[in-house]
Phi, psi and omega in degrees: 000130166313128150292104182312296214284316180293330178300333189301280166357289199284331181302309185320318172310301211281358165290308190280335188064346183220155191296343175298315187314294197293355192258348164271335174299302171271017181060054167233167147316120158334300221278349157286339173274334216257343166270004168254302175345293200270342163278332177288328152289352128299323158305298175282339155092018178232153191277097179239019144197156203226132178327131146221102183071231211282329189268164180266180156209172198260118153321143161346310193265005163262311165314336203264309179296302149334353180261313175259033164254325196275325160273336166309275184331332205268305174307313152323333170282328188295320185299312179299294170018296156285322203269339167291002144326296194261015176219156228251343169274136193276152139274188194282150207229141202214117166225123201265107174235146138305168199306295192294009173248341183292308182276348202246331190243326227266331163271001142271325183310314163295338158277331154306008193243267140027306161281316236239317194214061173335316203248030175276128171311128159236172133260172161172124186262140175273129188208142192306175183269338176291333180286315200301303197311284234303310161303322170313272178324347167274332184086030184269345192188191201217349200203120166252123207232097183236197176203160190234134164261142206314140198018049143234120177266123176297169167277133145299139176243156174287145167093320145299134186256140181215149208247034187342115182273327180173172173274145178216134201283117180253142156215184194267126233228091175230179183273169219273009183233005181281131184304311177002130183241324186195181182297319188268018158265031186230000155344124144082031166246156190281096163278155146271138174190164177299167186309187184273085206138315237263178176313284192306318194276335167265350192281297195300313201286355146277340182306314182283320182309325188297319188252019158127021182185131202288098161322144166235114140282099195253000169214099176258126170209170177252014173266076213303334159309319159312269165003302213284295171329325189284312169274313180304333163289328185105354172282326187215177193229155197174150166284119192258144157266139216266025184264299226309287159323326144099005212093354185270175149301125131334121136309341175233203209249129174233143190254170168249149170290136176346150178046358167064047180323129197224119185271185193230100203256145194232168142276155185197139175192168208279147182314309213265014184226354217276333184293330195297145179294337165312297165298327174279014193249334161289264283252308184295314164327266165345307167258347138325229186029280165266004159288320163263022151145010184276060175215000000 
């Protein structure tokens, strides 16, 4: 019989790619991921990593097996699962949200939680949505709160499940004394925007690109409060999204974009876990939440 915790070792390997990543994701030593290793290809009686340079990588029969860890792990989830069904204590719920959802869901969603289920346990991390997803699929968490924005589509992983919470509306974001009527009147102004990679910067930097002209971005951060602060002073101009705001008044002027563009803000949690009551009791939280107005 397989060690399910070595098995993890090895799924985790084949997510993360290397033994540091993972022994910092679970809090061990290399040299403690890399001796249950190795007690696990004695278990399995095959060689299942091999030198690459400085780092290993999985031999065939360590991908393969890595394959069927990710389903052990998934059944393993489904089971604790049933049995937190038939007992009357919730576990701790680990939940990776993004920033504008960290402001736009997350203090009404605990308060529905507060009423409905005191004694449930959250964790929560503020975490970008490509990060959030990822852990959820590492088991780094049980619960992701991301968004996909129109035609940029995320990668599906296998074992995930996702939940649409709602469409939440982007516009274009100037201070409350800017003349600006729509996007090409902003040609050769001082953006503000998220970092170079993420999902939101390539979406806005097509947006300019549709009508004609190359943003200067000249203040990139992910701290859409920050965003806000920035264009309400008059220093720069930007796309916002209305979760950001939470319901409140904007500080700043907001115009709507060609076509009045809307992302898509979700949930994502692992299949073999979407039962457990904990997680579905966050999950109803999130949309109580954003069904009454935290966009």
């Amino acid at each position: 019989m397989f060690d399910l915790r070595r098995l993890r070792l090895l799924h985790e390997l084949s997510l993360r790619g290397t033994l540091a990543a993972v022994a910092e994701a679970l809090s061990y030593s290399p040299s403690t991921i890399s001796q249950q290793l190795s007690l696990l290809e004695k278990e399995a009686g095959v060689k299942l990593l091999e030198p690459d340079g400085r780092r290993l990588r999985l031999t065939a029969q360590g991908a393969a097996l890595a394959a069927h860890a990710a389903h052990m792990l998934a059944a393993d989830e489904a089971a604790r699962a049933e049995l937190e069904r038939l007992r009357p204590s919730l576990a701790p719920v680990r939940v990776a949200v993004m920033q504008s959802a960290a402001h736009g869901l997350l203090p009404r969603a605990l308060d529905a939680l507060a009423a409905s289920e005191p004694q449930l346990r959250i964790e929560i991390a503020e975490l970008a949505p490509e990060e959030g997803l990822f852990e959820v699929a590492a088991r780094g968490f049980d619960l992701a709160v991301a968004e996909q924005y129109p035609g940029h589509t995320r990668e599906h992983r296998d074992g995930i499940e996702r939940s649409l919470l709602g469409r939440d509306a982007i516009r274009l974001a100037v201070s409350r004394d800017d003349p600006a009527q729509r996007l090409d009147d902003l040609r050769g102004r001082a953006w503000v925007m998220e970092p170079v990679g993420t999902a939101a910067r390539q979406w806005a930097t097509q947006q300019c690109r549709a009508v004609g002209f190359e943003p200067d971005v000249r203040l990139e951060m992910a701290d859409l409060t920050a965003h806000v602060r920035l264009v309400a002073s008059g220093h720069a101009v930007g796309m916002i999204p209305d979760l950001v705001f939470a319901g409140d008044t904007p500080a700043v002027r907001l115009v709507d974009l060609p076509g009045e563009p809307r992302r898509e803000v979700f949930t994502a949690v692992r299949r073999g876990t979407a039962d457990r009551p904990g997680v579905r009791a966050v999950r109803g939280a999130l949309q109580v939440a954003y069904d009454r107005g935290g966009r």
